[in-house]
mmCIF file of the N, C-alpha and C atoms, coordinates in Angstrom:
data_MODEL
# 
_entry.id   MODEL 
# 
loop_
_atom_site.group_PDB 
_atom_site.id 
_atom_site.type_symbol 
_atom_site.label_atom_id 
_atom_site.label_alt_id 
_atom_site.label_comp_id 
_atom_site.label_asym_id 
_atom_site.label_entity_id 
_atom_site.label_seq_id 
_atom_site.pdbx_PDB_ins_code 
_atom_site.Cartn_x 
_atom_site.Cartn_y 
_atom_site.Cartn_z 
_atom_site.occupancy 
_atom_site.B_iso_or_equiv 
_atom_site.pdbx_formal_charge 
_atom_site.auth_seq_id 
_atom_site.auth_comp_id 
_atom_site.auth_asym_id 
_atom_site.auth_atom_id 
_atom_site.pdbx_PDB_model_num 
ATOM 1   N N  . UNK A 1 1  ? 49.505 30.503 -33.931 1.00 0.00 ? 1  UNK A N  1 
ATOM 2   C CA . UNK A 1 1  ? 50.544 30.239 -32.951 1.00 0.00 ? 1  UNK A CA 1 
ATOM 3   C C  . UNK A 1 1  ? 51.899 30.149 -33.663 1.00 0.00 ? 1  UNK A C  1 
ATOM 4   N N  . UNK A 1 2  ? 52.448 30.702 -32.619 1.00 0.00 ? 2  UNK A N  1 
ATOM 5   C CA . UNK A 1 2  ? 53.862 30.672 -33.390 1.00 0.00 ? 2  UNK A CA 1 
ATOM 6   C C  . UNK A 1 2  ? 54.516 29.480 -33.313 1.00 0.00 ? 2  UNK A C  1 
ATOM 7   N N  . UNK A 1 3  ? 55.797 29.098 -34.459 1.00 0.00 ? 3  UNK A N  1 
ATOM 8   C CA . UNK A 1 3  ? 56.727 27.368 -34.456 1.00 0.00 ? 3  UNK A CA 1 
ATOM 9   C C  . UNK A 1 3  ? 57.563 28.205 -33.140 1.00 0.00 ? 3  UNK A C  1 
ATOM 10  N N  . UNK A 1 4  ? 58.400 27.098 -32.745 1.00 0.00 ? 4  UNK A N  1 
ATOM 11  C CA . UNK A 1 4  ? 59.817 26.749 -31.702 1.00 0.00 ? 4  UNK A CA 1 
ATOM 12  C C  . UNK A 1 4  ? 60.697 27.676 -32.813 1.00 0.00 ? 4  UNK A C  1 
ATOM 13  N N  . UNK A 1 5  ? 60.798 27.502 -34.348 1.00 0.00 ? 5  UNK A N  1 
ATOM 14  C CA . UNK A 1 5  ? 61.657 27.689 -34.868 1.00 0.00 ? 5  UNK A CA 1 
ATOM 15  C C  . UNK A 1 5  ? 61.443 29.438 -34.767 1.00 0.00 ? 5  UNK A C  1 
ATOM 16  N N  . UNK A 1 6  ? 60.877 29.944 -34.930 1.00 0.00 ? 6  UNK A N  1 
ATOM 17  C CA . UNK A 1 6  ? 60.147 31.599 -35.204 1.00 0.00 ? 6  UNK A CA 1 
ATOM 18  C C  . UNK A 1 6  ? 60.347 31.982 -34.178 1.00 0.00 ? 6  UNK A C  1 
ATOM 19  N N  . UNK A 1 7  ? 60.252 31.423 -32.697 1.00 0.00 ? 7  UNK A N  1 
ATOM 20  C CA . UNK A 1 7  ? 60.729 32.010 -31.599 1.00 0.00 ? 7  UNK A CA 1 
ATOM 21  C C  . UNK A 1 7  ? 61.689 31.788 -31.738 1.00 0.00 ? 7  UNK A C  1 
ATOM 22  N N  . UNK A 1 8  ? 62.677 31.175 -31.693 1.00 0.00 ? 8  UNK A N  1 
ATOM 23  C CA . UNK A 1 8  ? 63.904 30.695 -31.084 1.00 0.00 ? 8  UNK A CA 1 
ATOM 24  C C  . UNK A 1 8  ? 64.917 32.081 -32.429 1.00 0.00 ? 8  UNK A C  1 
ATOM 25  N N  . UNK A 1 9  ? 64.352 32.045 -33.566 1.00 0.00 ? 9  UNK A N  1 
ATOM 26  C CA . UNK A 1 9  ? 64.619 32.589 -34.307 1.00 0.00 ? 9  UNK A CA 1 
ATOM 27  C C  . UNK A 1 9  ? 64.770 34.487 -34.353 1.00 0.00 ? 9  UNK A C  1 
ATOM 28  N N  . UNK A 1 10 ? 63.402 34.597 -33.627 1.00 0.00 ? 10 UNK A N  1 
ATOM 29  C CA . UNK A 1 10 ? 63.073 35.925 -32.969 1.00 0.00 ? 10 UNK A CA 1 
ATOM 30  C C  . UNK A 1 10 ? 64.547 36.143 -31.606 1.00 0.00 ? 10 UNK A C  1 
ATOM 31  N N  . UNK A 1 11 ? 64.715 35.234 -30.779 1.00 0.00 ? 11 UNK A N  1 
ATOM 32  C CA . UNK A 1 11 ? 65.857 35.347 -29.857 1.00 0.00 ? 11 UNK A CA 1 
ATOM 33  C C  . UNK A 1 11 ? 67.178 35.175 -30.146 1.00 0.00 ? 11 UNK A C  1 
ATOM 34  N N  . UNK A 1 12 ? 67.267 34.915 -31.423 1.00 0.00 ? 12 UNK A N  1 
ATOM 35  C CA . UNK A 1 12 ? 68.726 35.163 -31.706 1.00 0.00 ? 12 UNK A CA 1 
ATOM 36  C C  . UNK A 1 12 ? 68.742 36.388 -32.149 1.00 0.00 ? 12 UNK A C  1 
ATOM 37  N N  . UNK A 1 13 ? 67.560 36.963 -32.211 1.00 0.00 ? 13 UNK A N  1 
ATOM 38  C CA . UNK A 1 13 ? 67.851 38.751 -32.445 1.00 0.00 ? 13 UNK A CA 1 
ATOM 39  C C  . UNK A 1 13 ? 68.104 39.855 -31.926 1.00 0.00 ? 13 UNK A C  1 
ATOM 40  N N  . UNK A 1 14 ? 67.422 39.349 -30.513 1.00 0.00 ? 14 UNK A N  1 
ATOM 41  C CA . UNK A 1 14 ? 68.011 39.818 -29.223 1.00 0.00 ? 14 UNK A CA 1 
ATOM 42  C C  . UNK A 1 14 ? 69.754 40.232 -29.147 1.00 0.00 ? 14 UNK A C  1 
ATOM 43  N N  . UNK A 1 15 ? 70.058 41.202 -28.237 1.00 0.00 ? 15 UNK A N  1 
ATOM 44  C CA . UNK A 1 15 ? 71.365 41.461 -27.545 1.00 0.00 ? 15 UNK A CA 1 
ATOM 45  C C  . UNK A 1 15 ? 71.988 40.326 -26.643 1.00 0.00 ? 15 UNK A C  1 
ATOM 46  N N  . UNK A 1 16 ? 73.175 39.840 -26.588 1.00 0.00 ? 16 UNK A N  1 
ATOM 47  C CA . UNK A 1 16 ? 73.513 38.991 -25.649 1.00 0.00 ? 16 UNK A CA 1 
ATOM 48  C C  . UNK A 1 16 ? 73.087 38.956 -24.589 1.00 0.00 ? 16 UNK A C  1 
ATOM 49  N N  . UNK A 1 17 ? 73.346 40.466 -23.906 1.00 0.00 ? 17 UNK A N  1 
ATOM 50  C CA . UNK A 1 17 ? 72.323 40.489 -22.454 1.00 0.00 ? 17 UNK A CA 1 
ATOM 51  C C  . UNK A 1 17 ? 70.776 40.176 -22.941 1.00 0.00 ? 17 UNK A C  1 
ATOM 52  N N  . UNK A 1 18 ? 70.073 40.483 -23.605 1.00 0.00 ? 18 UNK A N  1 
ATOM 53  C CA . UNK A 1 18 ? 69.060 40.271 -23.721 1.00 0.00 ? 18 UNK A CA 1 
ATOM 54  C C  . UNK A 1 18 ? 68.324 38.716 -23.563 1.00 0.00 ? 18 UNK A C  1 
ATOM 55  N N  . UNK A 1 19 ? 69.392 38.027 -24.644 1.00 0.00 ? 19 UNK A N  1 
ATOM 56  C CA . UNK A 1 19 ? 69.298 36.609 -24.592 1.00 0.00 ? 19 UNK A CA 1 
ATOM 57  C C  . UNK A 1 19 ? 69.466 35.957 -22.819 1.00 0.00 ? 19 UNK A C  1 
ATOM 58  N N  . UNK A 1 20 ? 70.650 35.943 -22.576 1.00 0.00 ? 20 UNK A N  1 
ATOM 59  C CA . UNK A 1 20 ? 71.240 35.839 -21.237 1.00 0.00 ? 20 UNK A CA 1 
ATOM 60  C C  . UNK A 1 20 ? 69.582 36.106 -20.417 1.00 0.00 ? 20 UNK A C  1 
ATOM 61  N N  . UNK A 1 21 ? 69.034 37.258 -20.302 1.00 0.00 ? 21 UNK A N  1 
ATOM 62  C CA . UNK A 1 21 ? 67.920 37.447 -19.465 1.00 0.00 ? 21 UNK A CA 1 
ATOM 63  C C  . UNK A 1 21 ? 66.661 36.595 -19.875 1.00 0.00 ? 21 UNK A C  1 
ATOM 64  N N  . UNK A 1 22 ? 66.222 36.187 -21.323 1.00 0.00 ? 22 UNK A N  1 
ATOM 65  C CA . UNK A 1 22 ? 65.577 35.477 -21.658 1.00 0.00 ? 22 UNK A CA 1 
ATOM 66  C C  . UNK A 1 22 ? 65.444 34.033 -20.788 1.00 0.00 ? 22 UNK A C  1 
ATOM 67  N N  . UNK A 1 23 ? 67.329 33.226 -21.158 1.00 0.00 ? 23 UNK A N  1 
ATOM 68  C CA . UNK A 1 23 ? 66.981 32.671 -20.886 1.00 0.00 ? 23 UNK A CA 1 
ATOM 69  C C  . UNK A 1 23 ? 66.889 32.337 -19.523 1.00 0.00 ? 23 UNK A C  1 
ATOM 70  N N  . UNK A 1 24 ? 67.742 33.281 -18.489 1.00 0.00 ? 24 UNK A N  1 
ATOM 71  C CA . UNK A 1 24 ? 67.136 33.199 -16.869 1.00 0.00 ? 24 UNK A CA 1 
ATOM 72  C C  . UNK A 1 24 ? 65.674 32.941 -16.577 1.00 0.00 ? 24 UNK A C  1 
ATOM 73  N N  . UNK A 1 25 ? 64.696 34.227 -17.407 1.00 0.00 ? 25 UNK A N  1 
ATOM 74  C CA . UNK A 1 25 ? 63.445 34.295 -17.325 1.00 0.00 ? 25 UNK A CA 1 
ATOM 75  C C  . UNK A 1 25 ? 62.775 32.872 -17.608 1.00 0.00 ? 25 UNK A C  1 
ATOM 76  N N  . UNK A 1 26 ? 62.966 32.368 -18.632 1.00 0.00 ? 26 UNK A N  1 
ATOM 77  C CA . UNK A 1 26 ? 62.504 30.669 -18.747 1.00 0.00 ? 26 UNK A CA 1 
ATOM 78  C C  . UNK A 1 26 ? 62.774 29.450 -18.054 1.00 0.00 ? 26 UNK A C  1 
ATOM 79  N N  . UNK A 1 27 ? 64.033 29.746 -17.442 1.00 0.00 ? 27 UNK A N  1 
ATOM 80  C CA . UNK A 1 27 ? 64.322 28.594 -16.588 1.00 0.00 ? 27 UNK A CA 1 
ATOM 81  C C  . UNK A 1 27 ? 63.596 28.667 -15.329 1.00 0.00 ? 27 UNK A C  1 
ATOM 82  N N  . UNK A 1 28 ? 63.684 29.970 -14.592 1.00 0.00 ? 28 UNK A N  1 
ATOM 83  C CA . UNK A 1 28 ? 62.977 30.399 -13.448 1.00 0.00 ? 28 UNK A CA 1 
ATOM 84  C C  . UNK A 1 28 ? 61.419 30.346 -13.895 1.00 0.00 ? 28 UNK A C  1 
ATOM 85  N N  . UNK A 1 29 ? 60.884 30.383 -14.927 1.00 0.00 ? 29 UNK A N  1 
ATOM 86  C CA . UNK A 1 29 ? 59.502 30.160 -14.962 1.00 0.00 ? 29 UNK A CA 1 
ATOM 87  C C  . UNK A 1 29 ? 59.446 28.618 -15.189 1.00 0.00 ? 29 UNK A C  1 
ATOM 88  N N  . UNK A 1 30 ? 60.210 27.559 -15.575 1.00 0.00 ? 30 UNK A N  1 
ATOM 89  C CA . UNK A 1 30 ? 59.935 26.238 -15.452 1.00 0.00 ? 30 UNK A CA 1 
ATOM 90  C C  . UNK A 1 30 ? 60.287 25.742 -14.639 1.00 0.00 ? 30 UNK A C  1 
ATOM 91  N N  . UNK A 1 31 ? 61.521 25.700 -13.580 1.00 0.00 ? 31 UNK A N  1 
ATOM 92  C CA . UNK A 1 31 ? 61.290 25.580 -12.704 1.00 0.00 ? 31 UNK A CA 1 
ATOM 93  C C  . UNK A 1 31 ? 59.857 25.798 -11.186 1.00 0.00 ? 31 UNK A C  1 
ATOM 94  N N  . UNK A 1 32 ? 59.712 27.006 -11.288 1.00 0.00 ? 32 UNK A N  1 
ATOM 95  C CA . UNK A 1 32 ? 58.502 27.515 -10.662 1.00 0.00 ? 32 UNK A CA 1 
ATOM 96  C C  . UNK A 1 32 ? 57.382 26.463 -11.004 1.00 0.00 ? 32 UNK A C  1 
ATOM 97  N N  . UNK A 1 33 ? 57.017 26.279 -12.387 1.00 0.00 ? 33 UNK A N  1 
ATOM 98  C CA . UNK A 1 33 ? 55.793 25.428 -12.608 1.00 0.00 ? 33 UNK A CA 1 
ATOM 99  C C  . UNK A 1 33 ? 55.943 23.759 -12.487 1.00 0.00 ? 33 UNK A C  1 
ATOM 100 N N  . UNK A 1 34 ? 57.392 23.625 -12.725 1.00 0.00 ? 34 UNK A N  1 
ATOM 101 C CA . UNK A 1 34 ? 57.826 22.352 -12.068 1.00 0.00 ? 34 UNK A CA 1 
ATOM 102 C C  . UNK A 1 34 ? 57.147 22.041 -10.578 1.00 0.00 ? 34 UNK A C  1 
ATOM 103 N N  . UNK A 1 35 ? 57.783 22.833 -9.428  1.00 0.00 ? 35 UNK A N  1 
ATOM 104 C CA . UNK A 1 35 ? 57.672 23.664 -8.394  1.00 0.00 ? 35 UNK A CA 1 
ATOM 105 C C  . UNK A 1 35 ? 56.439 22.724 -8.315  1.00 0.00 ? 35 UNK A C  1 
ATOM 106 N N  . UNK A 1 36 ? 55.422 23.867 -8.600  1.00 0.00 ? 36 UNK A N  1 
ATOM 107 C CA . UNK A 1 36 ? 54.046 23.573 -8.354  1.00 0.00 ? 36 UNK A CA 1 
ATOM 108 C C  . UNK A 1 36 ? 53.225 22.275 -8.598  1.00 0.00 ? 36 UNK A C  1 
ATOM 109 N N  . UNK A 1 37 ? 53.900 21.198 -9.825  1.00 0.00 ? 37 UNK A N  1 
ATOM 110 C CA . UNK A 1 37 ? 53.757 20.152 -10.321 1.00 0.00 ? 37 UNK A CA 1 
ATOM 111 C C  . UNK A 1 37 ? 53.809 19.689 -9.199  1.00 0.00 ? 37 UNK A C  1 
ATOM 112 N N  . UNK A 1 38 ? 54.977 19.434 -8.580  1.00 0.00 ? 38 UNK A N  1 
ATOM 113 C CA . UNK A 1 38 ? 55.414 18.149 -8.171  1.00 0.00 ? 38 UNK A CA 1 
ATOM 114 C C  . UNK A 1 38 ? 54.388 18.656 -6.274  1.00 0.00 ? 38 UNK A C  1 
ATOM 115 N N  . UNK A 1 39 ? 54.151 19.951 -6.164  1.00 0.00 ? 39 UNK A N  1 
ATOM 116 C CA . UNK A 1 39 ? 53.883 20.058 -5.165  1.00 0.00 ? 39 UNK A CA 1 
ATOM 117 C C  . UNK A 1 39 ? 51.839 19.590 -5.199  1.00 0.00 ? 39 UNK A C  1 
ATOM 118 N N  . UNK A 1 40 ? 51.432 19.528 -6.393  1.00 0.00 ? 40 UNK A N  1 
ATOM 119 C CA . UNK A 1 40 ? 50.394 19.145 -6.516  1.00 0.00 ? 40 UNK A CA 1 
ATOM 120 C C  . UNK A 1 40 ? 50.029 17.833 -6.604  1.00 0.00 ? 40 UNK A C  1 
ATOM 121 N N  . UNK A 1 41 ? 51.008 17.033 -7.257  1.00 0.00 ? 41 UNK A N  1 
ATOM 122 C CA . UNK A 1 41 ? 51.290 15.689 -7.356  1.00 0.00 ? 41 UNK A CA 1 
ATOM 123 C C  . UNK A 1 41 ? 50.979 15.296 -5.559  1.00 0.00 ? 41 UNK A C  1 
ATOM 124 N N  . UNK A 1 42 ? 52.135 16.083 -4.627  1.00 0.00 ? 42 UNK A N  1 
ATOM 125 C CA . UNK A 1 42 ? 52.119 15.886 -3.579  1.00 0.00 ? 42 UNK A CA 1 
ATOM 126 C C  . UNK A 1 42 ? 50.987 15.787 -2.449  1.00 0.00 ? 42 UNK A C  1 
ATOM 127 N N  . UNK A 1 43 ? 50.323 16.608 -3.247  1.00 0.00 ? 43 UNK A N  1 
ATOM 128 C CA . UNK A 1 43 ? 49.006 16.872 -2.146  1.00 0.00 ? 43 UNK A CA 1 
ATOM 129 C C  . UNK A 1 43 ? 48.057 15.528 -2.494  1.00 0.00 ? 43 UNK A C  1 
ATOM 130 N N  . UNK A 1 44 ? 48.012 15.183 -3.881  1.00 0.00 ? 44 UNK A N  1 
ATOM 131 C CA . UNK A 1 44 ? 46.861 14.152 -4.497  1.00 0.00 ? 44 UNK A CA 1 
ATOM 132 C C  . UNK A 1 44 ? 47.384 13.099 -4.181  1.00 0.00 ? 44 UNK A C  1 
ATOM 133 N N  . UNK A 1 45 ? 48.454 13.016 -3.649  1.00 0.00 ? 45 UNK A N  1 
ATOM 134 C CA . UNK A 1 45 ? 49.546 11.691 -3.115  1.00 0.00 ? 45 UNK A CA 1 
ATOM 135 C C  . UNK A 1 45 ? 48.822 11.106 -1.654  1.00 0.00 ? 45 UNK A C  1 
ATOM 136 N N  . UNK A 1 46 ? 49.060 12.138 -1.048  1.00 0.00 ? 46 UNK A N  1 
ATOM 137 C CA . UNK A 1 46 ? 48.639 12.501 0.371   1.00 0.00 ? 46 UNK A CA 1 
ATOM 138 C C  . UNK A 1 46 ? 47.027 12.135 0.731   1.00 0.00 ? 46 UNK A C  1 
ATOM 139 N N  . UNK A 1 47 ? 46.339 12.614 -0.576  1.00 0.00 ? 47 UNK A N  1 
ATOM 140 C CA . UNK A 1 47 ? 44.947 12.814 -0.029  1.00 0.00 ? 47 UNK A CA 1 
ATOM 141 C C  . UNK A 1 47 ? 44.299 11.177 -0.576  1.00 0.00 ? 47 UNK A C  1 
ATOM 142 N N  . UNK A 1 48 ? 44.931 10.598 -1.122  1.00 0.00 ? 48 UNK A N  1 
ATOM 143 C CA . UNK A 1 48 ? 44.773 9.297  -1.476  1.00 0.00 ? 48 UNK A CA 1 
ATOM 144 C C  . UNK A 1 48 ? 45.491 8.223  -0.471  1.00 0.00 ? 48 UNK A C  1 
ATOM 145 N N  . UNK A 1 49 ? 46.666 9.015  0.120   1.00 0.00 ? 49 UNK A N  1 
ATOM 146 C CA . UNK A 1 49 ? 47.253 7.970  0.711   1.00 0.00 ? 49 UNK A CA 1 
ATOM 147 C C  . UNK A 1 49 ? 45.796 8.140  2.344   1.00 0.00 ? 49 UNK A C  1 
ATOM 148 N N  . UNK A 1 50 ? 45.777 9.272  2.430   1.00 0.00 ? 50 UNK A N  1 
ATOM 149 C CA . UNK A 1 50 ? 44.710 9.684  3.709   1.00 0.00 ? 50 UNK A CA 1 
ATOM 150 C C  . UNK A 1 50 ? 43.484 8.805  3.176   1.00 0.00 ? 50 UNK A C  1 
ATOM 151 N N  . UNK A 1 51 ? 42.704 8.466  2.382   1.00 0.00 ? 51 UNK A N  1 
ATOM 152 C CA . UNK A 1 51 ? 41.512 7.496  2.057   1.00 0.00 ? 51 UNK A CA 1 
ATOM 153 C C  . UNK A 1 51 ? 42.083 6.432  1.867   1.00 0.00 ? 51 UNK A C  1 
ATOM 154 N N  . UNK A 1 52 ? 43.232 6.056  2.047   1.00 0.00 ? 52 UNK A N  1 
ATOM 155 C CA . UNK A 1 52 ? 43.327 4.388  2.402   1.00 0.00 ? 52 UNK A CA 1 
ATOM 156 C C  . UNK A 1 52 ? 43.657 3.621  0.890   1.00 0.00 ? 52 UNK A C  1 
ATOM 157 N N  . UNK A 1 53 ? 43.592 4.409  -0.165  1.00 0.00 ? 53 UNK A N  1 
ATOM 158 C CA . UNK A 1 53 ? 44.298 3.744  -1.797  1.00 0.00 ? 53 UNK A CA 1 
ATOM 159 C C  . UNK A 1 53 ? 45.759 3.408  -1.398  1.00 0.00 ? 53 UNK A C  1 
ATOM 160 N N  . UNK A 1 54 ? 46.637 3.493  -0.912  1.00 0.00 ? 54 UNK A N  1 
ATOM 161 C CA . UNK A 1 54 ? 47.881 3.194  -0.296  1.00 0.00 ? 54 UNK A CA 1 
ATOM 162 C C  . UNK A 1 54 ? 47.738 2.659  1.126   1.00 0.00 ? 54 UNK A C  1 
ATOM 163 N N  . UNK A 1 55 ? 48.730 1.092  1.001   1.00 0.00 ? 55 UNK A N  1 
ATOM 164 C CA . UNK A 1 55 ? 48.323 0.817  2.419   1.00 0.00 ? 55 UNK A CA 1 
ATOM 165 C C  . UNK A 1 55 ? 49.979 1.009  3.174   1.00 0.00 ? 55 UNK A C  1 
ATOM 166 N N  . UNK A 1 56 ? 49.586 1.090  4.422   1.00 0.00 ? 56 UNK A N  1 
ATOM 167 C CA . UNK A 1 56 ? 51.208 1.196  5.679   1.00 0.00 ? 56 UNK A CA 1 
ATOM 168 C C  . UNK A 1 56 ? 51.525 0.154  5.278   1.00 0.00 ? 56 UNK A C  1 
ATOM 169 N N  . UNK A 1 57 ? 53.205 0.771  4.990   1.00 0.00 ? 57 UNK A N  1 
ATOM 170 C CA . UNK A 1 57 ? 54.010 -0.067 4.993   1.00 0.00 ? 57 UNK A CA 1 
ATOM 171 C C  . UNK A 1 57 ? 55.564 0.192  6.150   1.00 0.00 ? 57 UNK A C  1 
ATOM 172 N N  . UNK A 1 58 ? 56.209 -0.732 6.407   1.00 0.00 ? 58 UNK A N  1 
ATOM 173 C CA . UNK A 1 58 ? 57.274 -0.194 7.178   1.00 0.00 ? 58 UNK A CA 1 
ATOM 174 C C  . UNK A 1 58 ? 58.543 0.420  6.034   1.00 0.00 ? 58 UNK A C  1 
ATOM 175 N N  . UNK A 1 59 ? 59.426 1.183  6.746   1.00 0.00 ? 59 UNK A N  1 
ATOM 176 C CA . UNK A 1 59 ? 60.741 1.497  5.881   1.00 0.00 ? 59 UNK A CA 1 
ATOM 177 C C  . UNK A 1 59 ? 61.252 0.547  4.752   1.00 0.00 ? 59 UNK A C  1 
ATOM 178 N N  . UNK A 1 60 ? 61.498 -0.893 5.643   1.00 0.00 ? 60 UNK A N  1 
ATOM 179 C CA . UNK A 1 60 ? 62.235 -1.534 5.319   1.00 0.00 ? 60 UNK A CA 1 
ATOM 180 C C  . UNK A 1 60 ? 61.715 -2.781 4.178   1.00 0.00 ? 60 UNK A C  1 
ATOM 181 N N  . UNK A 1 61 ? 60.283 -2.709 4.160   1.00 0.00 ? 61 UNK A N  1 
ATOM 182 C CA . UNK A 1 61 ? 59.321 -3.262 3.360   1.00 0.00 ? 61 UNK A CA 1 
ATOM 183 C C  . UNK A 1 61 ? 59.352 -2.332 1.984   1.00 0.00 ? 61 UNK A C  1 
ATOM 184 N N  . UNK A 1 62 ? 59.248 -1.226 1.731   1.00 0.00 ? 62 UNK A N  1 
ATOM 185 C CA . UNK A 1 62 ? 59.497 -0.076 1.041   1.00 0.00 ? 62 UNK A CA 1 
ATOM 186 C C  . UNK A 1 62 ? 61.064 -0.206 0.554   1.00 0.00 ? 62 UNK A C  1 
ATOM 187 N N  . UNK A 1 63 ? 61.894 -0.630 0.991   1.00 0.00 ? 63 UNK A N  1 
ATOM 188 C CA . UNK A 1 63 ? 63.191 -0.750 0.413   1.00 0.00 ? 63 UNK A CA 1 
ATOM 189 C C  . UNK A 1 63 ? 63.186 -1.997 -0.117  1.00 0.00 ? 63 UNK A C  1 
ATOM 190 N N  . UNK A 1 64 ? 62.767 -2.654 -0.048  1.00 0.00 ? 64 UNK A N  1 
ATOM 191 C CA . UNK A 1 64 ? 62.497 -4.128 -0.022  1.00 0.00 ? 64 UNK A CA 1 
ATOM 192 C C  . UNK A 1 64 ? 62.321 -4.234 -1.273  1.00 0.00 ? 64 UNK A C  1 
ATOM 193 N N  . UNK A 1 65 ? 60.620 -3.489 -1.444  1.00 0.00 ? 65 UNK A N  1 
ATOM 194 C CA . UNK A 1 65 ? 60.221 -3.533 -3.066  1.00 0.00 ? 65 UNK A CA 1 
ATOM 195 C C  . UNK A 1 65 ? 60.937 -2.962 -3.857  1.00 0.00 ? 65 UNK A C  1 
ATOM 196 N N  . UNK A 1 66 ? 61.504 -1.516 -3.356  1.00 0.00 ? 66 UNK A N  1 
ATOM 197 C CA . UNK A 1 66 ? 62.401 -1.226 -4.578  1.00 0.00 ? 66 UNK A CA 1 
ATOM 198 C C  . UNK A 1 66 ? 63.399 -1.802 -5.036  1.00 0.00 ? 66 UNK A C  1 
ATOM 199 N N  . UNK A 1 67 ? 64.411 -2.479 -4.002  1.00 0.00 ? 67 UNK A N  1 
ATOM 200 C CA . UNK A 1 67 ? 65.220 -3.103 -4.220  1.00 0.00 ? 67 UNK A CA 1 
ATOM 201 C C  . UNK A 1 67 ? 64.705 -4.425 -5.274  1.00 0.00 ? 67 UNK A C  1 
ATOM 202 N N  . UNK A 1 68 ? 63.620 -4.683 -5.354  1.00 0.00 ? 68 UNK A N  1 
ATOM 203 C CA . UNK A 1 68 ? 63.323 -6.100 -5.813  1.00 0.00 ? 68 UNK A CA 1 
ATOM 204 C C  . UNK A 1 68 ? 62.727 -5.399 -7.640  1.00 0.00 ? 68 UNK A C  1 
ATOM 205 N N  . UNK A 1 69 ? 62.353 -4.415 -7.334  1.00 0.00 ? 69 UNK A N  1 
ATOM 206 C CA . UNK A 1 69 ? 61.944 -3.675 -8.582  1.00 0.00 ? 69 UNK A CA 1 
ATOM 207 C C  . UNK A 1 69 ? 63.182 -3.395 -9.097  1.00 0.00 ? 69 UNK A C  1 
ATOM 208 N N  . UNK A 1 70 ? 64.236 -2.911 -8.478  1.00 0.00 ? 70 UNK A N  1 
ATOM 209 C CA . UNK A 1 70 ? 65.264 -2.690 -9.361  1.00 0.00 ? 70 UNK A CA 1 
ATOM 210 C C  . UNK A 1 70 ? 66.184 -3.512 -9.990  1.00 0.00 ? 70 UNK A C  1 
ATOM 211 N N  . UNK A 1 71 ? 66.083 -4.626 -9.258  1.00 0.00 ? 71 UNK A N  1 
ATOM 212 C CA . UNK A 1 71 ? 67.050 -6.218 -9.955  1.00 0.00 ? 71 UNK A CA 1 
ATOM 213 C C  . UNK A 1 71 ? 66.060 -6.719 -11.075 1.00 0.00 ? 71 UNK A C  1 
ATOM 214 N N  . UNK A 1 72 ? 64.497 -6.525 -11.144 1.00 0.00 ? 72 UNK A N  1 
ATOM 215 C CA . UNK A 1 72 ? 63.940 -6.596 -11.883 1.00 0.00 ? 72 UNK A CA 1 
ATOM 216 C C  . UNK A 1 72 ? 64.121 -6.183 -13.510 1.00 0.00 ? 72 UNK A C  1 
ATOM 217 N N  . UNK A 1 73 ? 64.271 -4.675 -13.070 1.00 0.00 ? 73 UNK A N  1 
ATOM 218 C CA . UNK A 1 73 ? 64.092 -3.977 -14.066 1.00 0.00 ? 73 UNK A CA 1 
ATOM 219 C C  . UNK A 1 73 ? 66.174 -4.229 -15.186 1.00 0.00 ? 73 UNK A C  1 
ATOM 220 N N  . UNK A 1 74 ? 66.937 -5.155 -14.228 1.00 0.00 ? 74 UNK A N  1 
ATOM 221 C CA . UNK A 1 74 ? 68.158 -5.021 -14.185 1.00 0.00 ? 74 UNK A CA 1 
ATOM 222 C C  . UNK A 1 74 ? 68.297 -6.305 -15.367 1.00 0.00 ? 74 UNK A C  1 
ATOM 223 N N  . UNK A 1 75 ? 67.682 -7.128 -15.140 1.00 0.00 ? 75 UNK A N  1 
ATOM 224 C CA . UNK A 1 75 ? 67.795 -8.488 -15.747 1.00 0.00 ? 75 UNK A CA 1 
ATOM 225 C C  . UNK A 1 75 ? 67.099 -8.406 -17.359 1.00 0.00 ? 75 UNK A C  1 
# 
């Protein structure tokens, strides 16, 4: 496997446009898998909150804790 340094090294060999497209191509591919992260996160969120591991809460109970988590975390 190749180091960070050997790639990164390989792309400074590249043409400006070349680079430039590189790095579009990488951001748009981490984003995308970001993307999918957080949308998987979402579903296992859901399917736990649906079996009852999370219980109802109202809005304002939910602001409540954070608010109380965040003076927490403040002190």
């Amino acid at each position: 496997m190749r180091t960070l340094d050997q790639v990164l090294e390989d792309a400074l060999q590249l043409s400006y446009e070349q680079q430039e497209m590189l790095i579009k191509i990488l951001q748009n591919r981490y984003h995308e898998n970001r993307r999918t992260e957080i949308a998987t996160d979402a579903q296992q969120t859901l399917a736990d909150f649906h079996t009852g591991k999370y219980p109802h809460q109202s809005a304002q109970d939910v602001i409540a804790a954070l608010r109380q988590s965040s003076n927490e975390t403040e002190k």
